[in-house]
C-alpha positions as CSV (number, residue, x, y, z in Angstrom):
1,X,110.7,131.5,102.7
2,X,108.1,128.3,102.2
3,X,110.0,126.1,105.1
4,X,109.1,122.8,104.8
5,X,111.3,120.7,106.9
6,X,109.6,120.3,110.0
7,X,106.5,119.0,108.0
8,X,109.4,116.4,105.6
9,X,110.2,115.1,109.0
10,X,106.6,114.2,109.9
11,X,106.6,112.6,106.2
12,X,108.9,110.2,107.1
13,X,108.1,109.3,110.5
14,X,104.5,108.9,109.5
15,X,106.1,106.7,106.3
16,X,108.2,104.8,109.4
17,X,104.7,104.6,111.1
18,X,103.6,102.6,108.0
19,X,106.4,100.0,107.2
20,X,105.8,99.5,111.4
21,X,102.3,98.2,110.2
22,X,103.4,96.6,107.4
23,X,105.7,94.8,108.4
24,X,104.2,93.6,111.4
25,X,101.0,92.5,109.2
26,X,103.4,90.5,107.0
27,X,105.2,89.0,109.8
28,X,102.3,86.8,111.2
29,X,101.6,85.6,107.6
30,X,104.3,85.4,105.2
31,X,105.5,81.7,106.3
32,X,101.6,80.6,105.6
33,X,102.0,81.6,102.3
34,X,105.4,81.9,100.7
35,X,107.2,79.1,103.2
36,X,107.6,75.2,102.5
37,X,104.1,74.1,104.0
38,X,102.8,77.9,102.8
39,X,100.0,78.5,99.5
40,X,102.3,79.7,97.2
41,X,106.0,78.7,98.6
42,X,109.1,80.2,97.5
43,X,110.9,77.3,97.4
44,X,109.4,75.4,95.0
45,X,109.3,78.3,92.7
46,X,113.0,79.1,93.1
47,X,113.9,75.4,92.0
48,X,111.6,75.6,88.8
49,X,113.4,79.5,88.6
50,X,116.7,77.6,88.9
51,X,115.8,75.0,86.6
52,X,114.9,77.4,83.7
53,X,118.8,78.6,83.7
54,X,119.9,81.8,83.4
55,X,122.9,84.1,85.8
56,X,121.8,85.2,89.7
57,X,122.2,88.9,88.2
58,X,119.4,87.9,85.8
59,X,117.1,85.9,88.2
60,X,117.9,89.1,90.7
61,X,116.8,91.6,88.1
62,X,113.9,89.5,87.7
63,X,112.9,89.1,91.0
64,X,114.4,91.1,93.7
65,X,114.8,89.4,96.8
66,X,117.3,88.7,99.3
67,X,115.2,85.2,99.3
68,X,117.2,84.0,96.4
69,X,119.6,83.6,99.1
70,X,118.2,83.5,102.1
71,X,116.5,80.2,102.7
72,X,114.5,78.4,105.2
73,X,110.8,79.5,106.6
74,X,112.5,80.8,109.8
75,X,113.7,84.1,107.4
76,X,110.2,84.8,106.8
77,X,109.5,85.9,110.1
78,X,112.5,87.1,111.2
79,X,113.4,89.6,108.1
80,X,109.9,91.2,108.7
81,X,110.5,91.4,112.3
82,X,114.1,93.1,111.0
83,X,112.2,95.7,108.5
84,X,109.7,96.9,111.9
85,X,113.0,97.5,113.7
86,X,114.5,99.5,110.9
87,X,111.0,101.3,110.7
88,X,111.3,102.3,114.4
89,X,114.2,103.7,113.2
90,X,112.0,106.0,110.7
91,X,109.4,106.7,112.9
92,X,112.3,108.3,115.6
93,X,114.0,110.0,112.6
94,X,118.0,108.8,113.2
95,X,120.1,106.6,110.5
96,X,119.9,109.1,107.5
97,X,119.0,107.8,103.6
98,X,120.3,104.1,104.2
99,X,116.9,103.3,106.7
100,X,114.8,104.4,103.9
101,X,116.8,102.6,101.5
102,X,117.3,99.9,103.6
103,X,113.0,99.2,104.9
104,X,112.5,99.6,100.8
105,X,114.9,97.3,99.8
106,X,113.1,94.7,102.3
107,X,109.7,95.4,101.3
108,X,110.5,94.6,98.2
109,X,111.9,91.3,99.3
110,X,109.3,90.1,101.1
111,X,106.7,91.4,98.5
112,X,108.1,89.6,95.8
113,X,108.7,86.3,97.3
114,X,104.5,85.8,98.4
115,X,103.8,86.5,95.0
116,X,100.6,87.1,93.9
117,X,99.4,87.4,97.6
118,X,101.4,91.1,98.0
119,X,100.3,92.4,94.1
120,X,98.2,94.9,95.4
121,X,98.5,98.8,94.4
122,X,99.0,99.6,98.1
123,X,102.8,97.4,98.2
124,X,103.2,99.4,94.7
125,X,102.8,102.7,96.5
126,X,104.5,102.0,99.6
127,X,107.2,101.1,97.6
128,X,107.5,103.5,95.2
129,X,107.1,106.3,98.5
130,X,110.2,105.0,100.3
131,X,111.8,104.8,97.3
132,X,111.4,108.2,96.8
133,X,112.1,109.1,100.8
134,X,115.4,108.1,100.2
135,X,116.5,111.5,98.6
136,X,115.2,113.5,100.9
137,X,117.1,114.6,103.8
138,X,118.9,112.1,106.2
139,X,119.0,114.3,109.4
140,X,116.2,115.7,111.3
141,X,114.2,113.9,114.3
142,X,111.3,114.2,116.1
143,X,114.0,115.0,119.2
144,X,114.8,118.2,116.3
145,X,111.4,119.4,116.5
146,X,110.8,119.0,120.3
147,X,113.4,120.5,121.0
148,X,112.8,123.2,118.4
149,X,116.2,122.7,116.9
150,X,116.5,123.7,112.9
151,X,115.9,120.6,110.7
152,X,117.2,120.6,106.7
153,X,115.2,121.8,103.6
154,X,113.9,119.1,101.1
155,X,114.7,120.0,97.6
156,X,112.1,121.6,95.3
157,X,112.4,118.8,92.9
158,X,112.0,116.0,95.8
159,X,109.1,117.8,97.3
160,X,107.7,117.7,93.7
161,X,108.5,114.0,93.2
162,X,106.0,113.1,96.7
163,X,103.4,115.3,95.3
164,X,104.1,114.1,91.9
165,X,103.3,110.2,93.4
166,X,100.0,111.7,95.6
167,X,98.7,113.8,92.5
168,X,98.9,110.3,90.2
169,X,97.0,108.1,92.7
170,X,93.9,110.5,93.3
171,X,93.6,111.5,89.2
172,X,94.8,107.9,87.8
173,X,92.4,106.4,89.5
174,X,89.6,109.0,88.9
175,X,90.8,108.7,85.2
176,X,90.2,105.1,85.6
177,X,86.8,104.9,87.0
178,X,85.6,107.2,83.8
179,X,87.2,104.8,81.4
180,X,85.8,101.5,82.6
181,X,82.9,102.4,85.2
182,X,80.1,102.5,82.6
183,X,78.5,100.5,84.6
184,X,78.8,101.7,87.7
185,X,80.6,105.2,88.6
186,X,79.2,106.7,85.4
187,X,75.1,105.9,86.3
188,X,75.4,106.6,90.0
189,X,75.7,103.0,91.2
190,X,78.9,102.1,92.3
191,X,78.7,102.9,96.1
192,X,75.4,100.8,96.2
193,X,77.3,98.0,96.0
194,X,80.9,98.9,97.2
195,X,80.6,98.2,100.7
196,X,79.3,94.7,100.9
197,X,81.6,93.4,97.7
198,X,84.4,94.7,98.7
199,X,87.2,92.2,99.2
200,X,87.3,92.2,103.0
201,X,83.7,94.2,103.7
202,X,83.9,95.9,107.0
203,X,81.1,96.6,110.1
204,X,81.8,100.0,109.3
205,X,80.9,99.5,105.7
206,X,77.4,97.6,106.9
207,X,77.0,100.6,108.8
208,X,77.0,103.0,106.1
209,X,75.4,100.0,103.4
210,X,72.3,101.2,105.5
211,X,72.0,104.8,104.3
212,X,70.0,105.6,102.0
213,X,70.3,105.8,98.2
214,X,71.0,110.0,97.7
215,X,73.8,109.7,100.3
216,X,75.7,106.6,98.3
217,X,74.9,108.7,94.9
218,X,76.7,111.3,96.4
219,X,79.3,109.4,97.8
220,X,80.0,109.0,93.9
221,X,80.3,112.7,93.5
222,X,82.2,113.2,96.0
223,X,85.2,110.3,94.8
224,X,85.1,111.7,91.5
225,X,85.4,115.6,92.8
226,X,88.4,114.5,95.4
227,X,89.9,112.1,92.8
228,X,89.6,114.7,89.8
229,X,89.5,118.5,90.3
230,X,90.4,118.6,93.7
231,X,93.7,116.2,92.7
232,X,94.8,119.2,90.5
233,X,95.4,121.2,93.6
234,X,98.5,119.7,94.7
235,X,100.3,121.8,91.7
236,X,98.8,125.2,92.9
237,X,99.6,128.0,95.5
238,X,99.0,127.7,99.3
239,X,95.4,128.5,100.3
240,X,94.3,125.7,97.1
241,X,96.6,123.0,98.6
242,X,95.3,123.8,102.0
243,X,92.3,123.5,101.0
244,X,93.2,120.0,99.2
245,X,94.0,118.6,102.6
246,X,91.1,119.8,104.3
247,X,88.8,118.1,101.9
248,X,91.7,114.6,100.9
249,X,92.0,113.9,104.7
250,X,88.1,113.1,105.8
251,X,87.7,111.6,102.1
252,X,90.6,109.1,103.3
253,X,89.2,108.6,106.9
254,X,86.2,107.8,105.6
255,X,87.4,104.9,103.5
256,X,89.4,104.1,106.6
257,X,86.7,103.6,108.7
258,X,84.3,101.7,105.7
259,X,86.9,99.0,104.7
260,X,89.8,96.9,105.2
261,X,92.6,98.2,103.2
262,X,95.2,97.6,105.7
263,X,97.9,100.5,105.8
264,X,96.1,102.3,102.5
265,X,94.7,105.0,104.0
266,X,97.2,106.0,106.2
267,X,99.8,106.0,103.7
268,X,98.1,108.5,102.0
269,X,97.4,110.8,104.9
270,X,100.8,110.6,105.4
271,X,101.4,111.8,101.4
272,X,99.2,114.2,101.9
273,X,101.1,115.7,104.8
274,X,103.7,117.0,101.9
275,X,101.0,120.0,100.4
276,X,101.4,122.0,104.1
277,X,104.3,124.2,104.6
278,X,106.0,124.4,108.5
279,X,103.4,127.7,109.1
280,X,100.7,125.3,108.7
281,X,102.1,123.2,111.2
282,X,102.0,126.4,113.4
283,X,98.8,127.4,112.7
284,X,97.5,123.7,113.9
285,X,99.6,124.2,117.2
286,X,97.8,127.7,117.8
287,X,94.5,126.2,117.2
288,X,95.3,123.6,119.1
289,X,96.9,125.5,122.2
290,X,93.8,127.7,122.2
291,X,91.3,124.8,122.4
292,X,93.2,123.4,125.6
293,X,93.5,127.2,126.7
294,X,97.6,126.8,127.1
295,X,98.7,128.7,124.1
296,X,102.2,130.6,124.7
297,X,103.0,134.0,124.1
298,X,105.7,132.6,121.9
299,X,103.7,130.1,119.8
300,X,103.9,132.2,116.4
301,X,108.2,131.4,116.7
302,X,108.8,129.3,114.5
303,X,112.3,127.6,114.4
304,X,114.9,128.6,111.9
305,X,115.4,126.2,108.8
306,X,118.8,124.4,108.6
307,X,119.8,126.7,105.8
308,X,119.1,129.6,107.7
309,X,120.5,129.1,110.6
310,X,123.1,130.7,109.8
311,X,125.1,133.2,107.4
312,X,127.7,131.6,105.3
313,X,130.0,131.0,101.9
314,X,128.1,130.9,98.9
315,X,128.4,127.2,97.3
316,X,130.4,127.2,94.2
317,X,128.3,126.1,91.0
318,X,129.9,122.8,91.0
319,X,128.8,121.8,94.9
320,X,125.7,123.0,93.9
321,X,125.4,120.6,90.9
322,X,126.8,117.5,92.8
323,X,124.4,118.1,95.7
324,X,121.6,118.6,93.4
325,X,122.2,115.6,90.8
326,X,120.8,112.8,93.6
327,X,117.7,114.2,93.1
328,X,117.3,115.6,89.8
329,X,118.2,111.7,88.4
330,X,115.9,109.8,90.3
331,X,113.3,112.9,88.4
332,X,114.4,112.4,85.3
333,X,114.0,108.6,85.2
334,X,110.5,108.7,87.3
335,X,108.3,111.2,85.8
336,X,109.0,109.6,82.0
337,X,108.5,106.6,83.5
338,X,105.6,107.0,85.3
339,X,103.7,108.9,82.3
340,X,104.7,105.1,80.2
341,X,103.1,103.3,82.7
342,X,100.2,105.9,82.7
343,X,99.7,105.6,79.0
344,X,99.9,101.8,79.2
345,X,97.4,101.2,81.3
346,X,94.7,103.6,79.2
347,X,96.2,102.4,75.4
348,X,98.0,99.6,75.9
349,X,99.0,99.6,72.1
350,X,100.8,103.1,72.6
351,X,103.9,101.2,74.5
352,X,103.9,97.8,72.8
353,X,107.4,98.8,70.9
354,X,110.3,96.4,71.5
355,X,112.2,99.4,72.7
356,X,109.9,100.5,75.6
357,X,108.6,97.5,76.7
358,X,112.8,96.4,77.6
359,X,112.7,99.8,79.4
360,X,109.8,98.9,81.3
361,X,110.9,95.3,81.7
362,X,114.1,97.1,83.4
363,X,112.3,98.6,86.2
364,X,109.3,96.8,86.4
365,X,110.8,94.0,88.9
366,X,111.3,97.1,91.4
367,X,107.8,97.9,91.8
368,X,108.5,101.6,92.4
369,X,107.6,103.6,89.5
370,X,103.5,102.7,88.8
371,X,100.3,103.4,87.8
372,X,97.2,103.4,90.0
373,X,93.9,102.7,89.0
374,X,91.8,102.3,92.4
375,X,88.2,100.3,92.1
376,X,87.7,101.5,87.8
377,X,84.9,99.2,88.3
378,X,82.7,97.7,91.3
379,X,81.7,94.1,91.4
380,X,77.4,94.0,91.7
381,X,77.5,91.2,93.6
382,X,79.0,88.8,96.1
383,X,79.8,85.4,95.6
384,X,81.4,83.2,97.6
385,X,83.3,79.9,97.2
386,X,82.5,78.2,100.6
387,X,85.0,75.0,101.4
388,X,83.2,72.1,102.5
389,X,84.8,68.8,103.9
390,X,83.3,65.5,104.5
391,X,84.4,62.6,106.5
392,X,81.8,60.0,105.8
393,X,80.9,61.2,102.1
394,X,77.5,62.2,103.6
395,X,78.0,65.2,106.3
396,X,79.5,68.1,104.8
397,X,80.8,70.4,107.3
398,X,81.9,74.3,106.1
399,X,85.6,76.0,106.3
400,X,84.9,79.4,107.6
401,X,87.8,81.8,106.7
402,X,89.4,84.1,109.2
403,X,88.2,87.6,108.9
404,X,86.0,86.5,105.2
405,X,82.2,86.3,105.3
406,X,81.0,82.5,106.6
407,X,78.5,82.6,109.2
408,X,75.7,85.1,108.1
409,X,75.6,86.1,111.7
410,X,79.3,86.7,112.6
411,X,79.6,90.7,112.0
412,X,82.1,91.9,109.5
413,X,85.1,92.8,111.2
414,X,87.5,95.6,111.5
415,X,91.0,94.9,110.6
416,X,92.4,98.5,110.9
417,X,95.9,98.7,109.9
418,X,96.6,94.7,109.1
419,X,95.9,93.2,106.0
420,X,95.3,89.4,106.0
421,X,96.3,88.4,102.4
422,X,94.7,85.5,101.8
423,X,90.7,86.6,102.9
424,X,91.5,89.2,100.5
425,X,93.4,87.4,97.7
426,X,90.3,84.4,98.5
427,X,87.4,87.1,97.7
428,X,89.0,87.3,94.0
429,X,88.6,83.7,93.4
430,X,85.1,83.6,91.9
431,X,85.7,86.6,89.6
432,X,86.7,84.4,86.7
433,X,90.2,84.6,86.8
434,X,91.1,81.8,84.8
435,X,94.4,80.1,86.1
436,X,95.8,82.6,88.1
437,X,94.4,80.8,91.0
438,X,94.9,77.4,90.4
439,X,98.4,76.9,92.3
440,X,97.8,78.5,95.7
441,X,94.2,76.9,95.5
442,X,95.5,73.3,94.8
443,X,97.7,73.5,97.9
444,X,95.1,74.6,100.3
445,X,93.1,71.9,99.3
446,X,96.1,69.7,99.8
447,X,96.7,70.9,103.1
448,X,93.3,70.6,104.3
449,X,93.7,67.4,102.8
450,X,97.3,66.1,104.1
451,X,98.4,69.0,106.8
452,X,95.4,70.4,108.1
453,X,97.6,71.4,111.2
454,X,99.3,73.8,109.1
455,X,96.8,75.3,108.0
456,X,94.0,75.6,110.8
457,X,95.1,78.6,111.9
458,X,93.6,80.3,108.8
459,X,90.4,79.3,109.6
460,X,87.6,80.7,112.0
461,X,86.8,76.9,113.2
462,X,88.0,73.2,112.5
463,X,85.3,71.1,111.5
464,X,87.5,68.1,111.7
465,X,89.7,67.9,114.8
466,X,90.4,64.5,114.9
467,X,90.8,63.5,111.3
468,X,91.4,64.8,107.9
469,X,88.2,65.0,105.7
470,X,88.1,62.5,103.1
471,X,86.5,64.8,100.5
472,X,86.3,68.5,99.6
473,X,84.1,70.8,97.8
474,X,83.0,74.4,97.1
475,X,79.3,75.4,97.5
476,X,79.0,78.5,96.2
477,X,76.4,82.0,97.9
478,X,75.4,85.0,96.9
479,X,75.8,87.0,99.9
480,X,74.6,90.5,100.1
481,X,74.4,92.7,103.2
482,X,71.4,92.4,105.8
483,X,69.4,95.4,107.5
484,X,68.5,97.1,111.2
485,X,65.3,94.5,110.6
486,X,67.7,91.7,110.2
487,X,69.4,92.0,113.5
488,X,66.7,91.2,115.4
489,X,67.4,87.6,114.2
490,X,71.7,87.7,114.5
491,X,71.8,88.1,111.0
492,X,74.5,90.7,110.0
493,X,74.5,88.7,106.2
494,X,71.8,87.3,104.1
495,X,73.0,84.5,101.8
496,X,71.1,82.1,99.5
497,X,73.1,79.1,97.3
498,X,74.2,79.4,93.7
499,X,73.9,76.8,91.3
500,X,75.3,73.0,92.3
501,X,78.2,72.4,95.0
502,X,81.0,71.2,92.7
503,X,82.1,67.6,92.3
504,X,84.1,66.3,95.7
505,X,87.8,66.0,95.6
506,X,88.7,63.3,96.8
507,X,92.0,63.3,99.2
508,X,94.9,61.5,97.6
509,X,98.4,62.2,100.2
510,X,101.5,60.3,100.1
511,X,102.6,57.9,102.6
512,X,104.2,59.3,105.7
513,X,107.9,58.3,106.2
């Protein structure tokens, strides 16, 4: 029998493992930049969202959030907070479907009210993988396997669903990088530059950035191999998946250790997890057990599955129907759906009909059926928008983001499993976006302006303690990664100006009360 329950329950603990990160990362920022004195705040949007009419069911289908009735900045820690709780819950393996249901349902209340600051494919596939967790089995615990106590079975079709979500993220995005990485992927490039343009570059990544030019062309290889033929082993027998996870799980440490993706990589692993079968897991312990010289006589036993731990009744057909329908459903509505979203992204003209753009406008809101399409092209070079802020029109005095290049000589830094929003959403600013970035920008500059208090925090250093600055402006570098030689001076980034500083805004804020 191909038991997999034991290894299900390590699915969702490690998936509990990763709402625990999440949602401790979002805690310690969402009131910066959805609450009343936030970048983008919810508020304000949910009176011009009020203001355009329309039922609650509507404005709910539209944007699911328990914010629409939830109000006040206080919520935005405290549901976070709530969703790491739940997620302990997870990790232990104890409340059956309703946690899974329940720490989705959150996430994608919290993820919806920042905005565009939680838009990132990562919230899509965290998401879309608790979504999915919910129709696996309820029961079974870490205290199961301990205690080598029989856990449940997963369906066929539900195991199929997780793999079905882990297969589209490696080949979509493979896919991806051969439609629109002329430029880069395609001519060898791309991981010449990857490292230092990333969104949040890492010291990790300057390490690597140092190697030397055969090991980042084969770094390009290597993605497209793991992203591409190696994706299609998911789908095959035993000794192929096994040998999918032995090559997916360096490929995903690696990025780990080069970059700041927050929870990314270990959400993955954790995906991954679902190609092994319970033997495998017992084959790990007995390599393991041998290494510390401890291994058993009875390390081989393996415990019984939950459907065979004992003889009994045949289900009728019917039972066997109603307990299969939970799952066939959610199949039936996520493959089709996901193979749309699929086609969309690669001919966008294929699914302009009227009819399936109201299916997808259905579901879309819910963020949990997706396509991914990770780095299809790699930005050649880094340019920053630095704030500057003056007090006597004369002295211009730089804002140095938290955790963002600044100083040339402050290292990159390591942010492991939290994933500060607004560096990241920041980094995007100077890639021509047209308005997208207009509102969340014009209220930094006002709170620099008129609250710098609430937003200091944000910042490496104050250059104005005492006093607001009376103008602003953004002097924009061309930063690229330094080498060993560079060192020697502090220098960990070499910069140089681009073009003109822009023209100062001038600080305009209301009178107090």
């Amino acid at each position: 029998m191909k038991a997999r329950g034991r290894i299900f329950v390590l699915f969702r603990s490690g998936l509990g493992l990763v709402f625990l990160a999440a949602f401790l990362s979002m805690a310690v920022q969402l009131r910066d930049l959805a609450g009343s004195r936030g970048l983008l705040p919810w508020a304000d949007f949910l009176a011009r969202l009020h203001q355009g009419g329309g039922s609650a069911p509507g404005r709910f289908l539209s944007f699911p959030t328990l914010f629409l009735w939830i109000r006040g900045d206080a919520a935005l820690t405290v549901v976070p907070l709530l969703g790491a709780a739940i997620a302990l819950l997870l990790v232990v393996g104890i409340g059956g479907r309703i946690v899974p249901l329940a720490l989705w349902f959150l996430y994608l209340s919290c993820v919806t009210t920042a905005r565009d600051f939680f838009y990132y494919q990562w919230d899509n596939l965290l998401l879309e993988t608790s979504f999915l967790a919910i129709v696996l089995p309820g029961r079974g615990s870490l205290f199961d396997l301990t205690r080598g106590r029989p856990v449940p079975e997963p369906a066929a079709t539900s195991v199929f669903l997780v793999r079905w979500i882990l297969f589209r993220l490696l080949f979509e995005s493979g896919l991806s990088k051969l439609a629109a990485g002329q430029d880069t992927w395609l001519n060898l490039s791309a991981m010449t530059y990857y490292y230092e343009t990333a969104p949040l570059p890492s010291w990790g990544g300057w390490l690597v950035q140092q190697f030397p030019l055969w090991f980042h062309q084969f770094s390009v290889f290597f993605t497209f191999f793991v992203e591409l033929p190696v994706a299609l082993l998911i789908f095959l027998p035993r000794r192929f998946r096994l040998a999918f996870f032995a090559i997916h799980l360096p490929f995903q440490v690696s990025i780990g250790a080069t970059s700041n993706y927050g929870f990314f990589n270990l959400l993955s692993i954790v995906l991954s997890l679902t190609v092994l079968q319970d033997r495998d897991l017992d084959a790990a312990l007995r390599i393991a057990r041998r290494m510390l010289r401890r291994m058993p006589s009875d390390a081989t036993r393996e415990p019984a599955p939950a459907d065979a731990a004992g003889p009994g009744a045949p289900r009728p057909p019917w039972r066997r129907v109603l307990l299969l329908a939970p799952v066939l459903l959610p199949a039936l509505v996520v493959v089709p759906a996901s193979l749309i979203e699929a086609l969309g992204y690669f001919d966008p003209a294929a699914v302009q009909g009227s009819a399936l753009l109201s299916v997808r406008s259905f579901y879309a809101p819910f963020r949990s059926v997706n396509v991914y399409h990770l780095f299809p092209g790699v930005v050649r070079e880094r340019i920053v928008a630095e704030i500057e802020g003056t007090s006597d029109g004369i002295r211009w005095e730089p804002y140095h983001l938290r955790y963002a290049p600044g100083d040339p000589q402050d290292a990159p830094p390591m942010t492991y499993l939290h994933n500060p929003r607004l560096p990241f959403h920041y980094s995007f600013w100077t890639l021509g976006r047209g308005r997208r970035d207009e509102e969340y920008i014009s209220n930094l500059a006002r709170r620099l302006c008129c609250e710098p208090a609430s937003v200091a925090h944000l910042f490496k250093d104050d250059p104005f303690p005492a006093m607001a600055p009376r103008e602003l402006r953004i002097v924009y570098y061309r930063y690229r990664f330094g080498r060993y030689a560079d060192l020697t001076l502090g220098n960990y980034w070499l910069r140089e100006p681009v073009g003109a500083p822009t023209r100062p805004y001038t600080c305009s804020c209301p009178p107090g009360p």
